[in-house]
C-alpha positions in Angstrom: 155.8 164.6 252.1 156.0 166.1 255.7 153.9 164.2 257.9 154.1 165.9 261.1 150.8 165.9 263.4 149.2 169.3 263.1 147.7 168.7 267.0 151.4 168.5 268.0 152.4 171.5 266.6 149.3 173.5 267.3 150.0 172.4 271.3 153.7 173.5 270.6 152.6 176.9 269.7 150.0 176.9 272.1 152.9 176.7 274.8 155.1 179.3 273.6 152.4 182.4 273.0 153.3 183.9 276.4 156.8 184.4 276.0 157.2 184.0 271.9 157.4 187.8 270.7 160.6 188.2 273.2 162.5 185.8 271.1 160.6 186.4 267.5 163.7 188.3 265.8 163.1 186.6 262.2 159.1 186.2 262.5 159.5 189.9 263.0 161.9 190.7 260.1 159.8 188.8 258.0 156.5 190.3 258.7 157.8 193.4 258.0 158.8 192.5 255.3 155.6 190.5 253.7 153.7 193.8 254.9 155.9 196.2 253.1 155.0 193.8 249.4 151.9 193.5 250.2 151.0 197.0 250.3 153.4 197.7 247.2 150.4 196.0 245.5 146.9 197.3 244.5 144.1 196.0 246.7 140.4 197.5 246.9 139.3 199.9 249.5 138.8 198.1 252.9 139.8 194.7 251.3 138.3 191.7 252.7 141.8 190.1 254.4 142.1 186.4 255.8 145.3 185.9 257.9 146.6 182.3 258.5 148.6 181.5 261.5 148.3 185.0 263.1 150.7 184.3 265.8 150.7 187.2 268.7 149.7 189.6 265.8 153.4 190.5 264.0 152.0 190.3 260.7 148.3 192.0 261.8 149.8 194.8 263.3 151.9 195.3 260.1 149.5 195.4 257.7 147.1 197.5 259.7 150.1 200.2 259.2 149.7 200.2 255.7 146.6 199.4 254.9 144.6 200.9 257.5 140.6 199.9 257.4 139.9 196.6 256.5 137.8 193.5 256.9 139.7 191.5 258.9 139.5 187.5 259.4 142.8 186.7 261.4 142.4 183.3 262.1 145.6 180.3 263.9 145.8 176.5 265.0 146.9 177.6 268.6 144.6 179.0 270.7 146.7 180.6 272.9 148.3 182.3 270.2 145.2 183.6 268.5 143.7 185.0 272.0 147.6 186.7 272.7 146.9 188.5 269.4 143.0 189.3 270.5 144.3 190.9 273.1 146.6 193.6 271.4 144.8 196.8 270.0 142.6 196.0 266.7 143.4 196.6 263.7 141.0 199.3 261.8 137.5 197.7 260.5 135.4 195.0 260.9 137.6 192.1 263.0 136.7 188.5 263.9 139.0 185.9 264.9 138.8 182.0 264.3 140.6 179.0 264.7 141.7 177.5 261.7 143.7 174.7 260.7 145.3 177.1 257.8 146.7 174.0 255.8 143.0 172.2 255.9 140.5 175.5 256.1 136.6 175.0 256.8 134.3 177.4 257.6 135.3 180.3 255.7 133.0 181.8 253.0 135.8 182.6 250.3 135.9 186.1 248.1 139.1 187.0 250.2 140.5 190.3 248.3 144.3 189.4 250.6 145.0 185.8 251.9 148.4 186.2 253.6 150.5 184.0 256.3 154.1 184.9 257.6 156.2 182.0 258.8 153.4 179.4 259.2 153.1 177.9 255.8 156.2 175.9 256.5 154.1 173.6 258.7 151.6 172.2 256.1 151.9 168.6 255.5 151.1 169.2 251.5 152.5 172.7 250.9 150.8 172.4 247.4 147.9 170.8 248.4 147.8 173.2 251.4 148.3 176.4 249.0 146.0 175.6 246.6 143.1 175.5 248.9 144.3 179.0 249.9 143.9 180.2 246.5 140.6 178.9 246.3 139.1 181.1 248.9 140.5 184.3 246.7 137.9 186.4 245.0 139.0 187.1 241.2 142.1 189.2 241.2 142.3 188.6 244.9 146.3 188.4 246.6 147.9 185.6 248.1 150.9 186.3 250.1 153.1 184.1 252.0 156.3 184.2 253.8 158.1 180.9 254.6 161.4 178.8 254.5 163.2 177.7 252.0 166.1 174.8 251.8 169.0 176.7 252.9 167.6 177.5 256.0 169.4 176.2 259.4 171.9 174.9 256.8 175.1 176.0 259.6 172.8 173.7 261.8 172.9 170.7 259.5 176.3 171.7 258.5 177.6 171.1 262.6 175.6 167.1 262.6 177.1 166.6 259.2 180.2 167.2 260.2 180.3 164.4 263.1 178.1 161.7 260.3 174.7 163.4 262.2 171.6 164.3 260.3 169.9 167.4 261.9 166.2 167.2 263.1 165.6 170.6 261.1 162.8 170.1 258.7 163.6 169.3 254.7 162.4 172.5 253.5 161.6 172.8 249.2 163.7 175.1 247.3 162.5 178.5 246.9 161.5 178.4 243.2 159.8 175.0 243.3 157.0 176.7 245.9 154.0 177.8 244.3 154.3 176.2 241.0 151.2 174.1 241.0 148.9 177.2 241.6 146.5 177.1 238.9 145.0 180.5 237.7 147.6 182.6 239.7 150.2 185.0 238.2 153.4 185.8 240.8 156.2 183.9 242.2 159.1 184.2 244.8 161.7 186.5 245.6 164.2 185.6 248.8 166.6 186.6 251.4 169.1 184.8 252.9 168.6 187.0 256.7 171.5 185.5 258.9 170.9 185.6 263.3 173.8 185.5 265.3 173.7 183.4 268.6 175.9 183.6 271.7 176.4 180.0 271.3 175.0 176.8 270.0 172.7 176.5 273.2 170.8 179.9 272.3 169.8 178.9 269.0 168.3 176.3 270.4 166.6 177.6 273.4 165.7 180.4 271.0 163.9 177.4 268.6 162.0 176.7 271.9 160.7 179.5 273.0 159.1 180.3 270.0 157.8 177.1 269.7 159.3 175.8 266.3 160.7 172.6 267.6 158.5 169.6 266.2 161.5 167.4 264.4 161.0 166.2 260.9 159.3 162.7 260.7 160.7 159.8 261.8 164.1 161.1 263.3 165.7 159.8 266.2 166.7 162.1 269.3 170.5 162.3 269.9 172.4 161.4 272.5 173.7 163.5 275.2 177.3 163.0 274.1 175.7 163.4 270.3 174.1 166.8 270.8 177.2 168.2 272.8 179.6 167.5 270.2 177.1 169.4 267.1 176.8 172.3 270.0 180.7 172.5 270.2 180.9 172.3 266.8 178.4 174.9 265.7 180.0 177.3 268.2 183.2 176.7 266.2 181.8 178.2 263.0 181.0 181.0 264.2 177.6 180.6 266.3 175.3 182.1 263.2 172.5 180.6 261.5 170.8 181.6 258.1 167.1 181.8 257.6 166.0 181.4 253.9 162.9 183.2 253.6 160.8 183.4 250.8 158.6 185.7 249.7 155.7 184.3 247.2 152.9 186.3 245.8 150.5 185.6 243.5 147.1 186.8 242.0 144.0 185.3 240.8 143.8 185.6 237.6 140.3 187.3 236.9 139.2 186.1 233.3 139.7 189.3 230.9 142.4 190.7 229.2 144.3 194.2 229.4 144.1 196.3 225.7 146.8 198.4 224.8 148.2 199.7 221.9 151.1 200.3 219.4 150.5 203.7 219.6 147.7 206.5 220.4 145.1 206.5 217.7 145.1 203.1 216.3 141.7 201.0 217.0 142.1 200.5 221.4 138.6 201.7 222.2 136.9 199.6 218.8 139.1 196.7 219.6 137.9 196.9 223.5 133.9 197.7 222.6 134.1 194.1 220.1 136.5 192.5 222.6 133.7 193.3 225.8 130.8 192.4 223.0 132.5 189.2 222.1 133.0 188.2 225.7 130.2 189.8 227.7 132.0 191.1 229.6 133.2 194.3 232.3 134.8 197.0 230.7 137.2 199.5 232.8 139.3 202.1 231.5 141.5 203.2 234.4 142.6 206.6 233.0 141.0 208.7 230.2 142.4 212.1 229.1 141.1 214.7 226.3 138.0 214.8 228.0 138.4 218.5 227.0 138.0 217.4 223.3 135.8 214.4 222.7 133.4 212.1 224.8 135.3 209.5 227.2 135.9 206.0 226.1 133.9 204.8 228.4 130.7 206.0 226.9 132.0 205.3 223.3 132.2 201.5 224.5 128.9 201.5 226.3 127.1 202.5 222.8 128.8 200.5 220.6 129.0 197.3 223.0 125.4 197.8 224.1 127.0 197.4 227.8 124.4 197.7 230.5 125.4 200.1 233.7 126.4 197.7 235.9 128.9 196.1 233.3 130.6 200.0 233.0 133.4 201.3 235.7 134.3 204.5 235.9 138.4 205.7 235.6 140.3 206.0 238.6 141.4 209.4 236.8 139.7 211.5 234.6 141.8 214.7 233.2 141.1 217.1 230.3 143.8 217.3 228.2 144.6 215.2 225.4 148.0 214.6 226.8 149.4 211.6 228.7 148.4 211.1 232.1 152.2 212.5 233.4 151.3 215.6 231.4 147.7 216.1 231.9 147.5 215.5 235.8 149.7 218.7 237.0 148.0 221.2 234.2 144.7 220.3 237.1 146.6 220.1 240.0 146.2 216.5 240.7 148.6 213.7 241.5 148.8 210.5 240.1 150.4 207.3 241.7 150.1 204.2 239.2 150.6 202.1 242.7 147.4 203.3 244.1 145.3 202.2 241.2 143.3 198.9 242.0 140.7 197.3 239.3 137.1 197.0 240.5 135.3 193.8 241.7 133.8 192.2 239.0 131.9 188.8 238.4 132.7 188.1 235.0 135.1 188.7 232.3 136.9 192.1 232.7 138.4 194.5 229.4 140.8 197.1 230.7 142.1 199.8 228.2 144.5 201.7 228.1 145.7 205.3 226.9 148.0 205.3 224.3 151.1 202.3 224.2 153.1 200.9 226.4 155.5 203.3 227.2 152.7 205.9 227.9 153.9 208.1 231.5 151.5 207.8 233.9 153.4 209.3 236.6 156.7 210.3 237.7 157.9 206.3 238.5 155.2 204.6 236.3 154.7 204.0 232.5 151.5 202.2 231.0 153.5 198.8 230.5 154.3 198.8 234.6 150.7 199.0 235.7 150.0 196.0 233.0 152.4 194.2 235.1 151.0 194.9 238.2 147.5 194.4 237.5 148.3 191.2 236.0 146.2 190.8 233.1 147.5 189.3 229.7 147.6 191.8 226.9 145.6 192.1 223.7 147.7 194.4 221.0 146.2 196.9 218.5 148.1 197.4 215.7 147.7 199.5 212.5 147.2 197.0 209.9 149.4 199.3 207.4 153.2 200.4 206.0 155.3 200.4 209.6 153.5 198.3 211.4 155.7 195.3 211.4 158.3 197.5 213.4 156.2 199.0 215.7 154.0 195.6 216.5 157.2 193.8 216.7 159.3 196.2 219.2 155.9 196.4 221.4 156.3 192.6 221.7 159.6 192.4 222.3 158.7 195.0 225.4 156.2 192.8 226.5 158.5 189.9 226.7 161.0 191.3 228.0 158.5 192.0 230.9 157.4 188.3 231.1 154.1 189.6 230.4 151.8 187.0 228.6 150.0 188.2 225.3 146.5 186.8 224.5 147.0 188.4 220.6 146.9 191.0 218.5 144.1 193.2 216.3 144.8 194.8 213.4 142.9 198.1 212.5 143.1 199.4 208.9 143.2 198.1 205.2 144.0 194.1 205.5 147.8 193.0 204.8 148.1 189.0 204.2 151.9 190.0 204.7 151.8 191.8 208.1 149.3 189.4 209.4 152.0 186.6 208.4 155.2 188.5 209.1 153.2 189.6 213.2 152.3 186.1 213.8 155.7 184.4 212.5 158.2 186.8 214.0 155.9 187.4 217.3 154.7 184.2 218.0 151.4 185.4 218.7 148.3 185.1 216.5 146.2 187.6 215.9 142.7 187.7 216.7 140.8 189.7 213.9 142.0 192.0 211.0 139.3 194.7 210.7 139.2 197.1 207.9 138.3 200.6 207.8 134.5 200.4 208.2 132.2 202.2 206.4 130.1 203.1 209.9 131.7 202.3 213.6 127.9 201.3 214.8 127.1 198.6 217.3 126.1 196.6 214.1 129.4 196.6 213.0 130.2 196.5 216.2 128.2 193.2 216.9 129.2 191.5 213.2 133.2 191.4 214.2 132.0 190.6 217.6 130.5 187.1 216.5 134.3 186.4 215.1 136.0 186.6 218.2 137.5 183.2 219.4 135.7 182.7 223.3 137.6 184.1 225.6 138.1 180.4 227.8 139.7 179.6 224.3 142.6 181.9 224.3 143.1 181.8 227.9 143.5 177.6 227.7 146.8 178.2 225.2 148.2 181.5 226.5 150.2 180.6 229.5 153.5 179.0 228.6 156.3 178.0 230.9 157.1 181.2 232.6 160.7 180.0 231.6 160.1 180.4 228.0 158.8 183.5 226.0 155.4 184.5 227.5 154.0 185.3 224.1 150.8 183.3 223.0 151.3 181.0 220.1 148.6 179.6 217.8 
């Protein structure tokens, strides 16, 4: 575990504010970077945003770039640094600023749509420990975004002590895909970059290490000698006087409970499956675009009758269009312009049932099918399926897309007159149970409705056993 003292390194920083952005090449880079993922993401309107470890405002200032109006709590351990970024131009919104001791946080109220930190992370004690407290200030399907070092980074640094039988005083950073594991109730993970800073010589890097404040030494090493440090200096000038930073990228979501129903096809049970699914659960229901408004009522007031969902438990679509086409097809027949990456689920408090339109590989706009915004909304997927002749080839290939996604799969319905065989042949070959086999009913009521509602495992149930190792298939097995 790292034990350095937070004080230390909050005076550290506190030292460097005045002159740190003239040297702050990587922490730059790096916001930039963070920034750029961050709003590659869907986030409500105005999100509520906590920053930790603001710094002079690198990160701050890119964000408010993309995301323009926001609520904005932009909190750091050094109070010199948090006043240098007061003192720049706001960001658009509400603003306050707060010292915060980002790996220990008290005083904040939680329900953070965006908790994000660039290069500050890397100075927790418990990086796990420190995390997870992060992610418990997220509101359901709220964003946590870091950047931070990974274990190759400095390593032409370590590489000069090694080779005079030194140890550098560079802290022991983890490996990339060990951070963020522990998070419980988050989907994401890392991605990195290996960004290499050339020097003039050895004596910049350091200086440069200074000025930024980023000196505190890992626990329990010894300074070197005079003679020591000369000799690494030499020899890192002999390499070639460049130094790798291994950042990494991590991102994760709070998994609001609920599930994402799409189907085999158009036409086979989505919006009965969703109205007993929401019934079952209690819960939201959202369907983010509805087409063939032209022909029949929206799905959205089929649900409501049949679920006996009150107002506030119904969202409207992000997009409604008229014709009963996909959304790629429908949108330019109105004149209207979709972008998948622009649509953002609403705030609920309580279970959430998103449908679809159509399956998986349903266009949605020029760059987008159905299956990608699954993925980036981040809910696990429940499967209709025709019950009949065709659908073990149709279930089965829909899987298959889904794993091949690495996106998790709560189960399947099947619609249509029962088949013992399917059911077995789905659940052995899929590794996924399935949740109900309804028949053709006589009436599609809210009776009916409520009857196949009352067989629907909990929804805490099939959550508990759906996530597997992300390493293995991502299906959900019985």
């Amino acid at each position: 575990m790292n034990t350095r003292s937070t004080p230390t390194i909050g005076q550290r920083f506190d030292r460097a504010a005045a002159r740190y952005e003239t040297h702050a090449e990587v922490q730059r880079h790096a916001a930039e970077q963070l920034a750029e993922r961050i709003a590659a993401l869907p986030l409500p309107a105005e999100p509520r945003i906590l920053e930790i470890g603001c710094g002079t405002g690198l990160l701050t200032r890119a964000l408010a770039r993309r995301l323009g109006r926001a609520d904005w709590t932009i909190t750091d351990i050094a109070p010199a640094m948090l006043a240098a970024q007061q003192a720049g131009p706001p960001p658009a919104g509400r603003v306050r600023h707060q010292l915060v001791d980002g790996e220990h946080p008290a005083g904040l109220p939680g329900g953070y749509d965006l908790i994000c930190s660039s290069l500050a992370v890397q100075w927790f004690g418990d990086l796990d420990a420190g995390l997870a407290r992060l992610a418990g200030l997220l509101a359901p399907g709220g964003l946590l975004a870091i950047a931070t070092l990974a274990e190759h980074t400095f390593s032409e640094w370590r590489a000069a002590h090694q080779a005079h039988g030194l140890h550098a005083a560079t802290p022991a950073y983890p490996p990339a895909e060990r951070i963020g594991r522990t998070l419980a109730g988050l989907r994401g993970g890392i991605t990195r970059e290996a960004y290499r800073q050339r020097h003039p010589d050895a004596l910049h890097f350091v200086r440069s290490l200074k000025a930024i404040g980023a000196t505190a030494p890992a626990a329990g090493h010894a300074p070197l000698s005079p003679a020591a440090f000369r000799r690494v200096l030499a020899q890192f000038d002999r390499q070639g006087n460049h130094v790798t930073y291994d950042l990494a990228y991590g991102l994760w979501r709070k998994q609001a409970p609920g599930v994402f129903v799409t189907g085999t096809d158009t036409g086979v049970g989505k919006t009965l499956a969703s109205a007993i699914l929401a019934r079952a659960w209690r819960a939201h229901y959202w369907k983010p675009l509805q087409t063939g408004v032209a022909e029949e009522p929206g799905d959205t007031e089929t649900v409501a009758a049949l679920a006996g969902l009150e107002p506030a438990r119904l969202h409207p679509p992000a997009h409604v269009l008229q014709a009963p086409l996909s959304p790629w097809a429908a949108a330019p027949l109105e004149g209207v312009t979709l972008d998948a990456a622009a649509i953002a689920p609403p705030q609920v408090d309580g279970p959430l049932v998103i449908e679809g339109a159509g399956g998986l590989y349903v266009p949605i706009d020029e760059r987008h099918m159905m299956i990608d915004l699954i993925a980036r909304l981040g809910m696990p997927v429940v499967l209709a399926a025709r019950s009949g002749l065709g659908t073990i080839n149709h279930t089965l290939l829909s899987l298959h897309a889904l794993r091949e996604r690495r996106l998790p799969v709560l189960g399947v319905i099947m619609l249509g007159e029962p088949s013992a065989g399917n059911r077995h042949a789905i659940e052995h070959f899929g590794g996924v149970p399935v949740l109900a086999q309804i028949p053709r009913l006589a009436r599609v009521d809210a009776e009916a409705v409520e009857a196949w509602a009352a067989r629907i495992p909990p929804l805490a149930d099939c959550l508990a056993r759906r996530w597997p190792d992300p390493q293995e298939t991502p299906a959900c097995r019985p």
